[in-house]
C-alpha positions as CSV (number, residue, x, y, z in Angstrom):
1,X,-40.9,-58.7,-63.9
2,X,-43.6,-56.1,-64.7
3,X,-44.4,-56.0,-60.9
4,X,-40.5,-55.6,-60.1
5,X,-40.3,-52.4,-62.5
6,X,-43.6,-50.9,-60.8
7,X,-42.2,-51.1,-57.3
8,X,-38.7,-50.2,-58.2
9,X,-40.1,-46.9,-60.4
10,X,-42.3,-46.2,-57.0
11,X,-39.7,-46.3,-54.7
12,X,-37.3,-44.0,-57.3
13,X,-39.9,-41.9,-58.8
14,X,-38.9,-38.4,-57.0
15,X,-35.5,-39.0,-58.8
16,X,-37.1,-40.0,-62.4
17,X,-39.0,-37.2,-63.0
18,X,-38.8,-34.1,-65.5
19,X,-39.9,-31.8,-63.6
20,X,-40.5,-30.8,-59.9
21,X,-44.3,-32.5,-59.2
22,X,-45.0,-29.4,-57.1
23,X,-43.8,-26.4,-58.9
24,X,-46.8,-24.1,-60.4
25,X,-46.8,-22.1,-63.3
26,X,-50.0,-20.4,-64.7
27,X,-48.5,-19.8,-67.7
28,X,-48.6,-23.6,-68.7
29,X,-51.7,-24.5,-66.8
30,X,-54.1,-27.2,-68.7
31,X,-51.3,-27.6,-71.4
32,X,-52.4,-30.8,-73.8
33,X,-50.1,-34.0,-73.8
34,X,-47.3,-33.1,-76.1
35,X,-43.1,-33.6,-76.5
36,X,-42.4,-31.2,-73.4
37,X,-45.2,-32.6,-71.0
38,X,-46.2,-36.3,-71.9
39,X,-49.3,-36.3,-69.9
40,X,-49.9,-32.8,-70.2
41,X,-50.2,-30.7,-67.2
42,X,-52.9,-29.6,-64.4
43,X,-54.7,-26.3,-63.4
44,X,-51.4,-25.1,-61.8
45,X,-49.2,-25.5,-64.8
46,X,-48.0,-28.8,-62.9
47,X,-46.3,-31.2,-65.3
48,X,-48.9,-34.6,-65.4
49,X,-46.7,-37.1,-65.9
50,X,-44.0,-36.1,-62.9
51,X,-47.2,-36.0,-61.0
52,X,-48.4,-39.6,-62.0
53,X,-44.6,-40.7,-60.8
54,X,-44.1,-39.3,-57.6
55,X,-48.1,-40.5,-56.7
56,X,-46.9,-43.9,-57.5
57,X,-45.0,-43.8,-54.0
58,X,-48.0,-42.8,-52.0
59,X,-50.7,-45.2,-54.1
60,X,-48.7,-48.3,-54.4
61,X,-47.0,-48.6,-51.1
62,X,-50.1,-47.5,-49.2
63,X,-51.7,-49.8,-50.7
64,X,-48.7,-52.7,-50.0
65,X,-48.9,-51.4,-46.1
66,X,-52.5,-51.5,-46.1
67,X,-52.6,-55.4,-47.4
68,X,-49.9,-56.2,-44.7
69,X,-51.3,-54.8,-41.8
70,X,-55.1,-56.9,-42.8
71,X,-53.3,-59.7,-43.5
72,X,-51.6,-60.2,-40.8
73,X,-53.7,-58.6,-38.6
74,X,-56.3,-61.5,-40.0
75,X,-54.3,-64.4,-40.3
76,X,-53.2,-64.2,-36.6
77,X,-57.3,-63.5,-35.4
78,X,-58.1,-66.8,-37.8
79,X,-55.3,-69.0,-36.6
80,X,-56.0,-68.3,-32.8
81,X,-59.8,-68.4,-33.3
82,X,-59.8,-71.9,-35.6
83,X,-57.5,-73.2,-33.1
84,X,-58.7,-72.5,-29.9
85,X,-62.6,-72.3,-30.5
86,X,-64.8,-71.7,-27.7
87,X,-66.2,-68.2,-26.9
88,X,-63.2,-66.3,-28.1
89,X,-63.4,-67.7,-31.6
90,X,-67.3,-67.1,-31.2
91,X,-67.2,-63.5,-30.4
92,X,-64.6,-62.7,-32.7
93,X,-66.3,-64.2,-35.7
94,X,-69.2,-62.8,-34.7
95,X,-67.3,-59.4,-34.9
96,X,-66.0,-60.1,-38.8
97,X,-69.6,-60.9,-39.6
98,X,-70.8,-57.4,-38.2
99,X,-68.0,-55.8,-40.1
100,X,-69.0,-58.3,-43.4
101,X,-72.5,-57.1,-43.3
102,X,-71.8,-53.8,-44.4
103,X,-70.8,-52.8,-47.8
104,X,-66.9,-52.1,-47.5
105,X,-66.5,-48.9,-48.7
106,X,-69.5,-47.4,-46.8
107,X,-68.2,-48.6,-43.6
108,X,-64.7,-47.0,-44.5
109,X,-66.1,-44.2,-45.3
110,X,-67.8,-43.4,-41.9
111,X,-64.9,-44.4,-40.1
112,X,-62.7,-42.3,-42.3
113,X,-65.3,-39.3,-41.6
114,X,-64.6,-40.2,-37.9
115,X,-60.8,-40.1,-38.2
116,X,-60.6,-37.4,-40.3
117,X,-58.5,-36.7,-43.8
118,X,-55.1,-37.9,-43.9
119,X,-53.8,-41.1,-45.9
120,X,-53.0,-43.0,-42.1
121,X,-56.9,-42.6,-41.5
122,X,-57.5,-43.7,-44.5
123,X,-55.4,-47.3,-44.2
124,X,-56.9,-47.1,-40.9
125,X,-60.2,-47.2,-42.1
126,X,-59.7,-49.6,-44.7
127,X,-57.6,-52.0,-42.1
128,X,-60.7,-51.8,-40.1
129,X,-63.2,-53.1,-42.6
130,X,-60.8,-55.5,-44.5
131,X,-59.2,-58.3,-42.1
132,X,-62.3,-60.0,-41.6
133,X,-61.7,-62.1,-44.8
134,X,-58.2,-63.1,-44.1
135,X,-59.3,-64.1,-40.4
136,X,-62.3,-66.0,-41.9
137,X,-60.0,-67.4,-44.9
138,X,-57.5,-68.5,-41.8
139,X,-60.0,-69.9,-39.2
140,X,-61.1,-72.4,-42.4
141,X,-57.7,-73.1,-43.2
142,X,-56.8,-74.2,-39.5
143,X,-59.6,-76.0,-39.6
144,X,-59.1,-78.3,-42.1
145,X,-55.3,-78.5,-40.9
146,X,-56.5,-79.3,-37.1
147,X,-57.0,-83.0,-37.0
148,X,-53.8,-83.6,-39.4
149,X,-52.2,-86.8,-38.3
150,X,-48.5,-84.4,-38.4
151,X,-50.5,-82.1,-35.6
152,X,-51.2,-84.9,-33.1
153,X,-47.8,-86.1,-33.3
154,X,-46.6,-82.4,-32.7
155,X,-49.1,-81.9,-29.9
156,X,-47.8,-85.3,-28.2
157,X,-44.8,-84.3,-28.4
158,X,-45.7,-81.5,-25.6
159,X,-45.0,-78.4,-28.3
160,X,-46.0,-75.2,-26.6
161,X,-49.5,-73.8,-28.3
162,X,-47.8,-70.6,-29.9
163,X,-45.6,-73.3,-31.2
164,X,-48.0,-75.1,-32.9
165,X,-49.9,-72.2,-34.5
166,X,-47.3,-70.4,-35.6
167,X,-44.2,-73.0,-36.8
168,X,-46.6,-75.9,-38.0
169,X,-50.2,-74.6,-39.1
170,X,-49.4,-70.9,-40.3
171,X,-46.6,-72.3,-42.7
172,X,-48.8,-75.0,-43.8
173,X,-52.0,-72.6,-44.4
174,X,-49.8,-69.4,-45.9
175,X,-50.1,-70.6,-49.7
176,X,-54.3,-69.3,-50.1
177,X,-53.7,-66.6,-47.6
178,X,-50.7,-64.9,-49.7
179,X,-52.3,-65.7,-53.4
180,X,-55.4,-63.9,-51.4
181,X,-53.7,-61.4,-50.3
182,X,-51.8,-60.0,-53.9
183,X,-54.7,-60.8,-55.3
184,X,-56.7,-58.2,-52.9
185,X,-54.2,-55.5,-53.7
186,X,-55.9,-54.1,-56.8
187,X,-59.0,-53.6,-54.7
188,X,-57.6,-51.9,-52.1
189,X,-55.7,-49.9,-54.2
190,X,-59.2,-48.4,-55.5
191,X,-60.7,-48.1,-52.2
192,X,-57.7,-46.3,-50.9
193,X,-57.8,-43.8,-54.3
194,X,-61.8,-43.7,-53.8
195,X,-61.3,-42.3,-49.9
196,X,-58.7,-40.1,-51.4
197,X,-61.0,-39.1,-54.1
198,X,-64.1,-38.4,-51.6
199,X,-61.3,-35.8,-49.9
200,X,-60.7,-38.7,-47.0
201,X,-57.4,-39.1,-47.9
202,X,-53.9,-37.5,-48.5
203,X,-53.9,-33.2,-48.1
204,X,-53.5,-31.0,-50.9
205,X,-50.8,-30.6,-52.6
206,X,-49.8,-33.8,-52.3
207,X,-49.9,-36.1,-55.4
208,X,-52.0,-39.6,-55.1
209,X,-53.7,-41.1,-57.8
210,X,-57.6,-40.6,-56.4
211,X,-57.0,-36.9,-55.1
212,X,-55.7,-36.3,-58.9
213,X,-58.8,-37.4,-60.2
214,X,-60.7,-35.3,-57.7
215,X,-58.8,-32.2,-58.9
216,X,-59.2,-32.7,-62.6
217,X,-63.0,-34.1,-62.3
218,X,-64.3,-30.4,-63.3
219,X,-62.1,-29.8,-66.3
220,X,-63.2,-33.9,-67.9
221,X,-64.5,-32.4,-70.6
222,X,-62.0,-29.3,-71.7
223,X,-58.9,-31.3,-70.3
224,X,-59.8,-34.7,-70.2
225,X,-55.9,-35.4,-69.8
226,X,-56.0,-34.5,-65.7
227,X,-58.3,-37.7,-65.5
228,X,-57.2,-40.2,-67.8
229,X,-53.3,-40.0,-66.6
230,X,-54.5,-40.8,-63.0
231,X,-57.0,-43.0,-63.8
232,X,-54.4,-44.9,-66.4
233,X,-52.2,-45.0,-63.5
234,X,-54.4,-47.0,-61.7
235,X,-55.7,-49.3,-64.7
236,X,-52.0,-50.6,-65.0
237,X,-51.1,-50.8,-61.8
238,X,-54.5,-52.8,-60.6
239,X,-53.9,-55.1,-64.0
240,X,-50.3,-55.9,-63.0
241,X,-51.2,-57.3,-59.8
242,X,-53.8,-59.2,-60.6
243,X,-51.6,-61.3,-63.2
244,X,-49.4,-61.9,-60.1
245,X,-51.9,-62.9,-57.8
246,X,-53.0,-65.2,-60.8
247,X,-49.0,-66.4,-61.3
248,X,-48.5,-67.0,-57.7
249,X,-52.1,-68.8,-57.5
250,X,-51.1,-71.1,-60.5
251,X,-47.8,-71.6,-59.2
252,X,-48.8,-73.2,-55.8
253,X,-51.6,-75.0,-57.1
254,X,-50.5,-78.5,-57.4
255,X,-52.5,-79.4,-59.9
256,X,-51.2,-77.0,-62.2
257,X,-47.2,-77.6,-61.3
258,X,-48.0,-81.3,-62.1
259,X,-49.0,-80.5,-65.6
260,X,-45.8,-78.7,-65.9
């Protein structure tokens, strides 16, 4: 429910807030939270809380794109690789360890540098560093599925190999990988506002939760406000996720639906 109301005030927030996210006046600028701006508002007189809003768009479903493209991305690498072994699966696992054996953000950072600014570099640069679990997670997971008595019947029955991977083994292994998966959105979701924060990711004057902490980093002290809304922003929105990935993991666990 709480997840529901977070995606559905992302995908409306242009048409929920106060005030126009963008418009400056000095005259208000570094105004404390109060009845006319809940949150406050920015250097520019810019009303805090429409900001929060419309940065919900760019933070949440960046982040949602972001998980979908490793995800899949990884899944398919970790199906094809646990299935068909060999060199290919050795070379490509040899790959996600290369990309393992840096510290995520680091790596992302220096491809981002590469790229350039912009939030696509930025998912780019993420999607680069972050697919190797979900192909590692898959390859195990195909594994364990590949010497299942129903996968000898189907392979007797002369299914086709894309058959196999895709109809029998990905349905049977896509529990983990999508508990995994929500469960990896609240990190992402920093990593994403930490590039953006680090000036890797969306352009001025556009309104994302890690490029508003940026801008309001200098005033912490005189208005602490700039930082806090922002930084709430995420706190929720990483916490709501989370107790979905942990719903959705103790719904498919069978242990736990027998106790029910």
């Amino acid at each position: 429910m709480l997840t529901a109301l977070l995606l559905f005030v992302a995908a409306f927030a242009k048409y929920l807030c106060p005030y126009d996210p963008y418009a400056q006046d000095l005259v208000l600028a570094q105004k404390p939270p109060g009845p006319e701006h809940l949150l406050g508002t920015d250097r520019y007189g810019r009303d805090m809380f429409s900001r929060v809003l419309v940065g919900s768009t760019t933070s949440i479903y960046a982040t949602l794109l972001l998980v979908a493209i490793i995800t899949v991305l990884g899944t398919v690498i970790g199906i094809i690789c646990g299935w068909c072994g060999g060199i290919l699966d050795t070379v490509l696992m040899r790959i996600s360890d290369l990309f393992l054996a840096f510290p995520s953000l680091v790596f992302a950072l220096a491809v981002a540098g590469v790229l350039g600014g912009g939030i696509q570099n930025a998912i780019i640069a993420l999607a680069v560093i972050g697919w190797p679990k979900f192909a590692r997670l898959a390859r195990g997971l195909t594994l364990a599925q590949k010497e299942a008595p129903y996968l000898m019947a189907v392979r007797l029955s002369g299914s086709s190999t894309f058959k196999i991977m895709f109809k029998h083994i990905l349905p049977n292994i896509a529990g983990p990988i999508l508990v995994t998966a929500v469960l990896d959105i609240g990190t992402m979701m920093m990593e994403l506002a930490g590039l953006s924060f680090l000036g890797l990711g969306v352009k001025p004057p556009m309104a994302e939760w890690g490029s508003m902490i940026n801008d309001g980093r200098s005033m912490l002290q005189i208005s602490p406000w700039m930082v806090l809304a922002p930084g709430l922003a995420i706190f929720i929105t990483v916490m709501i996720f989370n107790l979905l990935g942990d719903t959705l993991r103790d719904f498919m666990d069978p242990k736990e639906r027998a106790k029910r």
